[in-house]
N, CA, C and O atoms as a MOPAC input file, in Angstrom:
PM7 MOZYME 1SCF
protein

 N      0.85400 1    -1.17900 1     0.00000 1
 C      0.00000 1     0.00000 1     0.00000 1
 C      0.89600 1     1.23700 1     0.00000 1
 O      1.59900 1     1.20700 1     1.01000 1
 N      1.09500 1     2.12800 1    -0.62200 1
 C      0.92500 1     3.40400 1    -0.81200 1
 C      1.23700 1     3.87300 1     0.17500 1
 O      1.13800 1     3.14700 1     1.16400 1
 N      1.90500 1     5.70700 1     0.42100 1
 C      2.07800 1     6.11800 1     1.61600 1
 C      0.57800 1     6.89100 1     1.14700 1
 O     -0.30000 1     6.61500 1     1.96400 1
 N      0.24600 1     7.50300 1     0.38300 1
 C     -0.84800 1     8.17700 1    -0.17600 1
 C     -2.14400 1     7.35200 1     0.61600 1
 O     -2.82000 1     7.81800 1     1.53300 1
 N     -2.26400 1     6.21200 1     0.09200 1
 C     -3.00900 1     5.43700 1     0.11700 1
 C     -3.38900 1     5.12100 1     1.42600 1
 O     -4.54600 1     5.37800 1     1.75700 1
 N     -2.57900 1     4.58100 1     2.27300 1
 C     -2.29400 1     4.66500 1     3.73200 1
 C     -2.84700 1     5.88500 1     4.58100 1
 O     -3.45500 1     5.71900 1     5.63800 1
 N     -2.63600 1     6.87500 1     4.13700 1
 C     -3.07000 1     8.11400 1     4.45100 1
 C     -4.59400 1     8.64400 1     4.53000 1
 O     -5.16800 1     9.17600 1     5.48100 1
 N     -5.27300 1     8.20300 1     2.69400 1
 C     -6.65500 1     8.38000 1     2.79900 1
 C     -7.00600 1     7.27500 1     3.78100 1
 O     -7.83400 1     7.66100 1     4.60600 1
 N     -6.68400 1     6.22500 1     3.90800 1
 C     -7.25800 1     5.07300 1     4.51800 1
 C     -7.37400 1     5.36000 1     6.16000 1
 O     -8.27800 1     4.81500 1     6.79500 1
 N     -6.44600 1     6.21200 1     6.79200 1
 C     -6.71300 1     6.69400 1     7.89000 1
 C     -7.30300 1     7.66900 1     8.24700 1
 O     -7.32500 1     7.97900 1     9.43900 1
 N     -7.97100 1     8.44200 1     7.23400 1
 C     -8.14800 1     9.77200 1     6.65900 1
 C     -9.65300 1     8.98200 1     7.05400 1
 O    -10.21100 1     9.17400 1     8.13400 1
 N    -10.18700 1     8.08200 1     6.00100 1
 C    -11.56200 1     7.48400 1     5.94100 1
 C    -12.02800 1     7.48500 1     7.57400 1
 O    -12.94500 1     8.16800 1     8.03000 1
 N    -10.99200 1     6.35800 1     8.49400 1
 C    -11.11200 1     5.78000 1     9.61300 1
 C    -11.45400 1     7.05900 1    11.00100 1
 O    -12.24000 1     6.81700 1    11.91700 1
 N    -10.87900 1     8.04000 1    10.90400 1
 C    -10.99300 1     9.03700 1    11.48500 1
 C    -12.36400 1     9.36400 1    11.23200 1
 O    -13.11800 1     9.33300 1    12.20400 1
 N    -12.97900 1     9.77100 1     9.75100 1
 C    -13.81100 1    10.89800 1     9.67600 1
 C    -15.46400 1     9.60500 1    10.13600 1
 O    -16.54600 1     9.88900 1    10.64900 1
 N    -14.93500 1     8.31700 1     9.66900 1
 C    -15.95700 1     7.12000 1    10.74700 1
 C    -16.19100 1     7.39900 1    11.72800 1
 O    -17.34700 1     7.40400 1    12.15200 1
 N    -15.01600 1     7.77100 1    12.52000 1
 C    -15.22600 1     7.62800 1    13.97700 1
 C    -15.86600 1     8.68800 1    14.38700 1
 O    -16.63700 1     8.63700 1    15.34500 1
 N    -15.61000 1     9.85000 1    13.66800 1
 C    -16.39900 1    10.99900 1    14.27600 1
 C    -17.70300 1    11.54600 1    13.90000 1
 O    -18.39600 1    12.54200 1    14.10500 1
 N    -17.72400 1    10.30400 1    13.17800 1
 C    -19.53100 1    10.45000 1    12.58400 1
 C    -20.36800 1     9.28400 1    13.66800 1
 O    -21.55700 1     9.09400 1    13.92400 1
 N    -19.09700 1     8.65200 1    14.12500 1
 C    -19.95900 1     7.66800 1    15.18500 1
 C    -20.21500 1     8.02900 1    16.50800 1
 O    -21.05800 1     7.50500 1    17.23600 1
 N    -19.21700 1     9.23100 1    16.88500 1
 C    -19.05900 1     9.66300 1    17.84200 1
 C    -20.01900 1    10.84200 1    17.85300 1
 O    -20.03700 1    11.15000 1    19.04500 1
 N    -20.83300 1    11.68600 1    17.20400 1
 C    -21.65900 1    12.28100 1    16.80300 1
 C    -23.18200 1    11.71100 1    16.93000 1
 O    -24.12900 1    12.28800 1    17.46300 1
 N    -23.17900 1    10.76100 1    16.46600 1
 C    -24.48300 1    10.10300 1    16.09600 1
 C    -24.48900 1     9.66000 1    17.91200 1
 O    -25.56500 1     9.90300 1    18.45700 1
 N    -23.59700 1     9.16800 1    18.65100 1
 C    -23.67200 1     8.25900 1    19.71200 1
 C    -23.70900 1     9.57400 1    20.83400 1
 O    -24.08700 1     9.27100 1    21.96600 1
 N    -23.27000 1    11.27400 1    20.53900 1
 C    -23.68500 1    11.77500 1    21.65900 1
 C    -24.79700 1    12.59500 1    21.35100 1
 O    -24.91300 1    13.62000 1    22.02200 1
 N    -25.74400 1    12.32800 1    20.36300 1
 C    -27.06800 1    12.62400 1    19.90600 1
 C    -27.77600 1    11.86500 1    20.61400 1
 O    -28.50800 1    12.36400 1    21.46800 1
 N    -27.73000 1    10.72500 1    20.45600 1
 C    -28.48100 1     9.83700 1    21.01500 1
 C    -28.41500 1     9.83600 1    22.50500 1
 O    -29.41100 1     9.30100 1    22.99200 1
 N    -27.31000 1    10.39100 1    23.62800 1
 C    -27.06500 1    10.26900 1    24.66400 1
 C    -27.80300 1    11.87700 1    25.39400 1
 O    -28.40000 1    12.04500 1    26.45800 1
 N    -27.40600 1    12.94700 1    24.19700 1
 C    -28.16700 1    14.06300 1    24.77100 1
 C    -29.59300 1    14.07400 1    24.54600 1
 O    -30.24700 1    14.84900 1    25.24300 1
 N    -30.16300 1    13.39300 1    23.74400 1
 C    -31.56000 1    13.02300 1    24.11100 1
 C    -32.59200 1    14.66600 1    24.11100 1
 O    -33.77300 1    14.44200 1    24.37700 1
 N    -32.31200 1    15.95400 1    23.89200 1
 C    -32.60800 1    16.76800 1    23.49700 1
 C    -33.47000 1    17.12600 1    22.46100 1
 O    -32.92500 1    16.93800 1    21.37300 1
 N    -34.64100 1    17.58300 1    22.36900 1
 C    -35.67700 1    17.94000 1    21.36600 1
 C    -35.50100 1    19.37600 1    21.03500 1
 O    -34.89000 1    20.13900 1    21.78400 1
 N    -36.02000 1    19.73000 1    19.94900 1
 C    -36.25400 1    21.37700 1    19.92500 1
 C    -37.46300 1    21.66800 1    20.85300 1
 O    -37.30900 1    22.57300 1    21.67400 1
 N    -38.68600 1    20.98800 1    20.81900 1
 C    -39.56300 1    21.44800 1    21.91300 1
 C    -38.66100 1    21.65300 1    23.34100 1
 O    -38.28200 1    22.80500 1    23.55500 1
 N    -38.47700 1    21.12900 1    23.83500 1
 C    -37.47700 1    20.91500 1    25.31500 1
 C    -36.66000 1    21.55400 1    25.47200 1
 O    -36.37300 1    21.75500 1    26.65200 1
 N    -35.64400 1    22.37700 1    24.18800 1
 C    -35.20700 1    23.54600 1    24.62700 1
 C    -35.65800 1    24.82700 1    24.30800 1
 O    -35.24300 1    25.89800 1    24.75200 1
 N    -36.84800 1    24.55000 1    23.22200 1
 C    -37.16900 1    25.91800 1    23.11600 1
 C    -37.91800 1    26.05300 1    24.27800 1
 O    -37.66200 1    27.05700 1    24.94300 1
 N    -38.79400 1    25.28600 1    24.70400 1
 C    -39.19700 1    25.96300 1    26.15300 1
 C    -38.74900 1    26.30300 1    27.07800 1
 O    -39.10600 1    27.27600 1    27.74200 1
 N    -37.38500 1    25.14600 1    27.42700 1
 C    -36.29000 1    26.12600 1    28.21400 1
 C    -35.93400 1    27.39900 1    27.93500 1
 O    -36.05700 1    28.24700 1    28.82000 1
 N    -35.48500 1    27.71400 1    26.79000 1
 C    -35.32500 1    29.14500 1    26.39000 1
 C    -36.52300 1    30.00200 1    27.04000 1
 O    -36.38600 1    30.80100 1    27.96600 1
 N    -37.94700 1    29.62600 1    26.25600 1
 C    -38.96900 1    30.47600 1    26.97800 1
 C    -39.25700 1    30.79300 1    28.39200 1
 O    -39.77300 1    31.83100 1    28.80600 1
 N    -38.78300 1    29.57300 1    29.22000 1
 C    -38.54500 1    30.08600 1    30.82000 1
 C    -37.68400 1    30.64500 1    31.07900 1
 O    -37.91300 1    31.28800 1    32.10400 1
 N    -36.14900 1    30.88600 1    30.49600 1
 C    -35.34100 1    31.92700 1    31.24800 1
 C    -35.77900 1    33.02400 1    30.12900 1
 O    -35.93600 1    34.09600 1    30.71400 1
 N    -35.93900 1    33.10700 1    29.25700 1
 C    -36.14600 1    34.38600 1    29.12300 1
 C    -37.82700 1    35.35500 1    29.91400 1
 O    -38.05800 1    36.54200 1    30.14600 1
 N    -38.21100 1    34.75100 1    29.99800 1
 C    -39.44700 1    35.56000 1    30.67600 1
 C    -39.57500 1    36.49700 1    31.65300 1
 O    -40.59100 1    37.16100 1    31.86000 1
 N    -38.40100 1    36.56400 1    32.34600 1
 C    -38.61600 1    37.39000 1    33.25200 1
 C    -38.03900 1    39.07600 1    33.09400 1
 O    -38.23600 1    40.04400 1    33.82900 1
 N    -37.02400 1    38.90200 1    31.43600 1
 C    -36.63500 1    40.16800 1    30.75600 1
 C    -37.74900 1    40.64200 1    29.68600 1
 O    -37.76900 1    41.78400 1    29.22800 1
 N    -38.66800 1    39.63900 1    29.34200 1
 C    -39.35600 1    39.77000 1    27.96400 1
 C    -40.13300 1    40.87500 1    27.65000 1
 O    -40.38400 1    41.10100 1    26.46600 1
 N    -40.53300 1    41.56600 1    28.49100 1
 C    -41.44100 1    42.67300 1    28.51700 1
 C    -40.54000 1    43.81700 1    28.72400 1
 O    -41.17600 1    44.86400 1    28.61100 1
 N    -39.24200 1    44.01500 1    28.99700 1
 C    -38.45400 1    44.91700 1    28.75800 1
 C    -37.72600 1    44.88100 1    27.38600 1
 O    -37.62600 1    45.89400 1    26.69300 1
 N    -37.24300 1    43.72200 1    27.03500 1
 C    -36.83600 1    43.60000 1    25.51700 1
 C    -37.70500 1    43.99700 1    24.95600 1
 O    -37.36300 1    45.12100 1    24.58800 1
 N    -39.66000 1    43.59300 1    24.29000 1
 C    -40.14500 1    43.84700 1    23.73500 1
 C    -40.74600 1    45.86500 1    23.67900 1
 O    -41.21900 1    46.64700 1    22.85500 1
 N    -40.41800 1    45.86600 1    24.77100 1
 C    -40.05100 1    47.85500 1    25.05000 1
 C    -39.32400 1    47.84500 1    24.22400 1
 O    -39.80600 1    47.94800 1    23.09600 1
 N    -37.91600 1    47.72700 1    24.34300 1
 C    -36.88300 1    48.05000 1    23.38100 1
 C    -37.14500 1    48.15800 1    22.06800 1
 O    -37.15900 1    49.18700 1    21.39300 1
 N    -37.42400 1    46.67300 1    21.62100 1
 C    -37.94500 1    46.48900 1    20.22200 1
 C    -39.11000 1    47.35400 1    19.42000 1
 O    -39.18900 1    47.70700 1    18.24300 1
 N    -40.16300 1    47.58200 1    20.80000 1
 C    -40.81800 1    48.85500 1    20.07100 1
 C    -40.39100 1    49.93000 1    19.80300 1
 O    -40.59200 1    50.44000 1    18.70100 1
 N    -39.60300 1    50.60000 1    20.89800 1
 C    -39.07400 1    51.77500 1    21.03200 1
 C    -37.87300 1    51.90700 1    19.25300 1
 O    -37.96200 1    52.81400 1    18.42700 1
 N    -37.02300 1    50.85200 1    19.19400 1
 C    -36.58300 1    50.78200 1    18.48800 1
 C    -37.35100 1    50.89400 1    16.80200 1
 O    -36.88100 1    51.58700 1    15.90000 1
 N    -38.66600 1    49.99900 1    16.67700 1
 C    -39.06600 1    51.08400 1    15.54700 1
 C    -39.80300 1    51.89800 1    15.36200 1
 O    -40.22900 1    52.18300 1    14.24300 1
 N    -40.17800 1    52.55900 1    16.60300 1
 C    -40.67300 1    54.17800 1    16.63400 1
 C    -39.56800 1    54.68000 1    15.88500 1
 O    -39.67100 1    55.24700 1    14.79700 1
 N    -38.44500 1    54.44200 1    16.53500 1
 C    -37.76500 1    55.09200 1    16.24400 1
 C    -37.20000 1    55.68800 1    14.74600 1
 O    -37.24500 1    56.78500 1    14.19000 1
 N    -36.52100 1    54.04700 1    14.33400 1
 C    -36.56800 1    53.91300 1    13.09100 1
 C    -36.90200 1    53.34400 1    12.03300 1
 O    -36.15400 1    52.99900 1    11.11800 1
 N    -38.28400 1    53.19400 1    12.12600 1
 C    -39.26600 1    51.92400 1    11.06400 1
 C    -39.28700 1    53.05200 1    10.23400 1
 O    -38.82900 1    54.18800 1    10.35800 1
 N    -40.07200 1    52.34300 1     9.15200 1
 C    -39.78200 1    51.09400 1     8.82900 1
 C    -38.36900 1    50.12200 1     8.91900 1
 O    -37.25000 1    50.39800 1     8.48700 1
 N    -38.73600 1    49.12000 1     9.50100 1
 C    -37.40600 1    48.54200 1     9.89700 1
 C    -37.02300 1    46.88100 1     9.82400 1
 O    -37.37500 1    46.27000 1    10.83300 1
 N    -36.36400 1    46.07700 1     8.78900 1
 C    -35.98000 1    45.33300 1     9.15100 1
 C    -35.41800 1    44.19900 1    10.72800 1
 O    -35.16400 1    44.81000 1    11.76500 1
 N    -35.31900 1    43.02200 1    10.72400 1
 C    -35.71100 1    42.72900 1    11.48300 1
 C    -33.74700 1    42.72300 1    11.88300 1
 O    -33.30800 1    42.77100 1    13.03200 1
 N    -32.87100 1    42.65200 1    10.60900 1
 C    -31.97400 1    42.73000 1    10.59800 1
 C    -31.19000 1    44.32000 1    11.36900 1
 O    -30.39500 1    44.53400 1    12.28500 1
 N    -31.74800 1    44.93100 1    10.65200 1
 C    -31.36900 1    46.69800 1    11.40600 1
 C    -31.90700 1    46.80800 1    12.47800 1
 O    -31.50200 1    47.63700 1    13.29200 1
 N    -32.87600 1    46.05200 1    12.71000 1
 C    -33.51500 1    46.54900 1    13.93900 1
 C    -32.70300 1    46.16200 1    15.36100 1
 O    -32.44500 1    46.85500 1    16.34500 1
 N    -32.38400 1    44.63100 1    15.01200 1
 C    -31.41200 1    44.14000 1    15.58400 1
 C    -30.19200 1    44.12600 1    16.05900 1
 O    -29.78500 1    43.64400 1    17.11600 1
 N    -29.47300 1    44.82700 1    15.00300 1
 C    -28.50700 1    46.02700 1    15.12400 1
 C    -28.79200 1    47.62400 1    15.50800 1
 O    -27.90100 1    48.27400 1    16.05400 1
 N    -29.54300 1    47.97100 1    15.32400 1
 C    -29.76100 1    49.18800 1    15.82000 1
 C    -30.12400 1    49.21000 1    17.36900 1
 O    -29.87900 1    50.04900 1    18.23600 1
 N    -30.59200 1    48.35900 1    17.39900 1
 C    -30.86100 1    48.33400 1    19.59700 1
 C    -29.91200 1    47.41300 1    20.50200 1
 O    -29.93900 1    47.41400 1    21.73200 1
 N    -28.77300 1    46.35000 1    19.42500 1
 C    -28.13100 1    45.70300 1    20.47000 1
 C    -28.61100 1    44.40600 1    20.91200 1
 O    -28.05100 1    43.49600 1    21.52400 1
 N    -29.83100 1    44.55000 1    20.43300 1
 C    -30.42600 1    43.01500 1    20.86400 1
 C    -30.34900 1    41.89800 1    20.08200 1
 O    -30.85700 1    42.13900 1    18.98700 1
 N    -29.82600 1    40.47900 1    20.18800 1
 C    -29.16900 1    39.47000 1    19.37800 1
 C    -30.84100 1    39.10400 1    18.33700 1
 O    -32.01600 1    39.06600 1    18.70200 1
 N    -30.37700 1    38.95400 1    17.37000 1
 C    -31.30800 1    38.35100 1    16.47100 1
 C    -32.29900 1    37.48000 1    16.92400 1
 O    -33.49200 1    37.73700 1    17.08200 1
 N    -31.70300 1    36.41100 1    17.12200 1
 C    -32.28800 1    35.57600 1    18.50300 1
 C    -33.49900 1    35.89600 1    19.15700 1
 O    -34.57100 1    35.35100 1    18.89200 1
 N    -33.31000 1    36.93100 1    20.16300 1
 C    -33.95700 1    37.63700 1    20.83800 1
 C    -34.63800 1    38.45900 1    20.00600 1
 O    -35.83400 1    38.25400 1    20.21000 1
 N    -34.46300 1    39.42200 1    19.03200 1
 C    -35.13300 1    40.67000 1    18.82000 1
 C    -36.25100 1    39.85400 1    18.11100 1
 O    -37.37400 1    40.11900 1    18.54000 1
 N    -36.19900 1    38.89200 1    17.09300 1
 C    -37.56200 1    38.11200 1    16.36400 1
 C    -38.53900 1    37.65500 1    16.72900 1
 O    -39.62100 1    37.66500 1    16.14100 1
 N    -38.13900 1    36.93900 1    18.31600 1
 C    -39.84200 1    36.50400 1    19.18700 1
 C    -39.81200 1    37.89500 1    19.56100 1
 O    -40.06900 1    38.34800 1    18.44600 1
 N    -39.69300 1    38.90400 1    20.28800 1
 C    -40.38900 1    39.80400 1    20.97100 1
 C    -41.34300 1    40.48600 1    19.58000 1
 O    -42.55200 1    40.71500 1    19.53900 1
 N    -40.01700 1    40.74600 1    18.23700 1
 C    -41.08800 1    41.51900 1    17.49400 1
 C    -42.18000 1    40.81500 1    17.00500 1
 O    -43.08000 1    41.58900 1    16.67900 1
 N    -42.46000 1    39.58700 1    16.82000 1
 C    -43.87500 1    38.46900 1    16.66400 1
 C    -44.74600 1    39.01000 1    17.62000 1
 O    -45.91700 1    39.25400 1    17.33000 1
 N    -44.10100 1    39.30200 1    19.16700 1
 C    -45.02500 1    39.44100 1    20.49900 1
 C    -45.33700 1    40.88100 1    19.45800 1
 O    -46.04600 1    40.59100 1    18.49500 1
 N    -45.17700 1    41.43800 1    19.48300 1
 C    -45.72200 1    42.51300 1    19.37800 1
 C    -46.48700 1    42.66000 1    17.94300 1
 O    -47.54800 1    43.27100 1    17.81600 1
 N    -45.93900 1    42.14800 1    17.10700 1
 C    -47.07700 1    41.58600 1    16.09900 1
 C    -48.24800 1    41.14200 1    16.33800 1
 O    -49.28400 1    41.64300 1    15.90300 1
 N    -48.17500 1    40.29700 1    16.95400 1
 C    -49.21700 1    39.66900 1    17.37300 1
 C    -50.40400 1    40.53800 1    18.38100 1
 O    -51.61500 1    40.50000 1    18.16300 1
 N    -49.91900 1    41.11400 1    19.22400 1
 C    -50.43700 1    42.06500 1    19.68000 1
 C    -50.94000 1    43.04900 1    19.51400 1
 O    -51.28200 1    43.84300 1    20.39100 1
 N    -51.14100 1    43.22100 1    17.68700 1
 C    -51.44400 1    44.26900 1    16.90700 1
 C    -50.45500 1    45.88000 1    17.12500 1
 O    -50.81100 1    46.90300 1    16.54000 1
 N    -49.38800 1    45.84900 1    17.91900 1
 C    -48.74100 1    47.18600 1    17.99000 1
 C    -47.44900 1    47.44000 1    16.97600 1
 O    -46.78400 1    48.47100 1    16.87900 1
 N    -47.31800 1    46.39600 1    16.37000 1
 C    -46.78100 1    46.67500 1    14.98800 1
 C    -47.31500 1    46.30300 1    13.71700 1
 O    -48.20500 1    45.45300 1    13.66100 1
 N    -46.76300 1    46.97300 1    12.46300 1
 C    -47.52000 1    45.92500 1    11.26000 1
 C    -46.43400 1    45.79500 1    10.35600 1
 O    -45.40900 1    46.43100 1    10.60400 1
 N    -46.49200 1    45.05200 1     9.31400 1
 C    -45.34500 1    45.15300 1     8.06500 1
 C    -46.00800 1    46.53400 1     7.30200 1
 O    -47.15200 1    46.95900 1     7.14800 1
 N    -44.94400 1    46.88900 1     6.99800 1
 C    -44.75400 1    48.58500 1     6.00800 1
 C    -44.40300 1    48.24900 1     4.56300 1
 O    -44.07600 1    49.06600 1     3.70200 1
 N    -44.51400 1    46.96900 1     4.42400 1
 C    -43.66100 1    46.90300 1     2.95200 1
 C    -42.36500 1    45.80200 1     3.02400 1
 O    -42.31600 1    44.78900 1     3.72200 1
 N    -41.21100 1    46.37300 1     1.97900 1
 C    -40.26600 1    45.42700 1     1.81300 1
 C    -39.06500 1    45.96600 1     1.78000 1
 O    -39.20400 1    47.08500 1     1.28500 1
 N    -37.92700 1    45.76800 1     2.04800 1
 C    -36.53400 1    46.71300 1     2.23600 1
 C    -35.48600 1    45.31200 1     1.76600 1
 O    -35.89800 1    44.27400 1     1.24900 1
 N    -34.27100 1    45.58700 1     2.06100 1
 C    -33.02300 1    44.58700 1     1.67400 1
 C    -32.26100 1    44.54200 1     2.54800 1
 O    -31.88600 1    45.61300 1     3.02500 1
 N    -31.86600 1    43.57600 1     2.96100 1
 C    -30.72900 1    42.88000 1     3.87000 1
 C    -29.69200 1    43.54300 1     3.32300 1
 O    -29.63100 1    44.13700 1     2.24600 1
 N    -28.44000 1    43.30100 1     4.62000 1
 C    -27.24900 1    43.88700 1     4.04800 1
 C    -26.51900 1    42.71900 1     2.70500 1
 O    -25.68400 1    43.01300 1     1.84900 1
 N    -27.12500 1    41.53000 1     2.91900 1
 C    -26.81700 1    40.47700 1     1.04000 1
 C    -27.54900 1    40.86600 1     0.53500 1
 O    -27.28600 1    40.51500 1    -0.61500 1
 N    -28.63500 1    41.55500 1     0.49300 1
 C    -29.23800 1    41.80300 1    -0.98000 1
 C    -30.36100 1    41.29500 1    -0.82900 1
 O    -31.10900 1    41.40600 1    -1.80100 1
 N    -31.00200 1    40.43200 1     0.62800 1
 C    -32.07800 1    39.89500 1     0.17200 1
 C    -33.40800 1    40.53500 1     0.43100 1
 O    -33.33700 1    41.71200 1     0.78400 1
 N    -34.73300 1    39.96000 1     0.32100 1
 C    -36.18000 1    41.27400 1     0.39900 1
 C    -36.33500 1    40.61800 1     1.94900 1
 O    -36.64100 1    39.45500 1     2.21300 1
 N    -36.08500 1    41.51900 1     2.72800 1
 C    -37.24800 1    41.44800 1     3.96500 1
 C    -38.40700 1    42.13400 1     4.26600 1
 O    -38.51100 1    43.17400 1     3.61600 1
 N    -39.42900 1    41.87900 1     5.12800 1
 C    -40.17000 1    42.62800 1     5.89800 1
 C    -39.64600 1    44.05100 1     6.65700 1
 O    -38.75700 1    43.89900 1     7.49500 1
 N    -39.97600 1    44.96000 1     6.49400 1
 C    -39.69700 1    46.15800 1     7.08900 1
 C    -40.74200 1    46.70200 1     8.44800 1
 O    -40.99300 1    47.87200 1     8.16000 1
 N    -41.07600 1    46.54400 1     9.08000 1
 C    -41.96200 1    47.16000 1    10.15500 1
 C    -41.83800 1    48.53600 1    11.04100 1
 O    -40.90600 1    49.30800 1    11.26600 1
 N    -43.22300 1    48.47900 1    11.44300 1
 C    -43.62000 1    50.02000 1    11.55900 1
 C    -45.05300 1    50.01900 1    12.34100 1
 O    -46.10100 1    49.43300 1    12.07000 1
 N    -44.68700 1    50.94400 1    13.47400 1
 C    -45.82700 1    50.97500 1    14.18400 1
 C    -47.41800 1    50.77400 1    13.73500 1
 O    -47.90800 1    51.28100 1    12.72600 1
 N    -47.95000 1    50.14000 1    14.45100 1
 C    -49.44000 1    49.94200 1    13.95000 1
 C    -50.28900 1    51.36800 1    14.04600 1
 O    -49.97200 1    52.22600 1    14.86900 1
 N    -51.11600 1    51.49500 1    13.36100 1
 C    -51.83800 1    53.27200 1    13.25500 1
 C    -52.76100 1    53.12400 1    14.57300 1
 O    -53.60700 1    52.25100 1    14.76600 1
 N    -52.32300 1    54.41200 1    15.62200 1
 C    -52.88900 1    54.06800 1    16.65600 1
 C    -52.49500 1    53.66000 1    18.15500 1
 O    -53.07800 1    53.90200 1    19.21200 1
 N    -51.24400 1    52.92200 1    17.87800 1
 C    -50.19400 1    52.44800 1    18.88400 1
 C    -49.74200 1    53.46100 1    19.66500 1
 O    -48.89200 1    53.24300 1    20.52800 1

């Protein structure tokens, strides 16, 4: 055999093992997305009504507003800034304004206080 050859062949044996070793601490963390997104939803709850301030305040400020700028513009992780602005969607105190562009180029939602808010 080959030093080449020898090489992929340990090359193969490695990238096995760490697909086994993957698959075997999947199965051991036993983790759902339900199970942590609700974890998430219990620690965050006790800031949520101050973030979703922010997030409004933030497109008083400057809506129409991406969910991307918006996110950047107040500091608050993406993460975070998208459920509060839903909460407040949902809540009728914002609405979509139309359509704007990501910093790649792509079409997002722009938002903007609901008439009335």
């Amino acid at each position: 055999m080959s030093d080449t050859a020898r090489q992929l062949s340990i090359l193969d044996q490695i990238r096995a093992d760490e697909v086994a070793l993957a698959e075997r601490l999947e199965r051991e963390a036993d983790v759902s997305t339900l199970q942590t997104r609700g974890e998430a939803e219990v620690k965050i709850q006790p800031s949520a009504a101050k973030l979703r301030e922010r997030v409004y305040r933030t497109i008083a400020e400057y809506g129409p507003i991406t969910d991307e700028r918006g996110s950047e513009a107040s500091g608050i992780a993406p993460n975070t800034w998208r459920p509060r602005r839903l909460e407040l969607e949902k809540a009728g105190r914002i609405v979509a304004a139309g359509a704007s562009r990501t910093r790649s180029g792509r079409r997002a939602v722009a938002w903007t206080l609901a008439p009335g808010a």
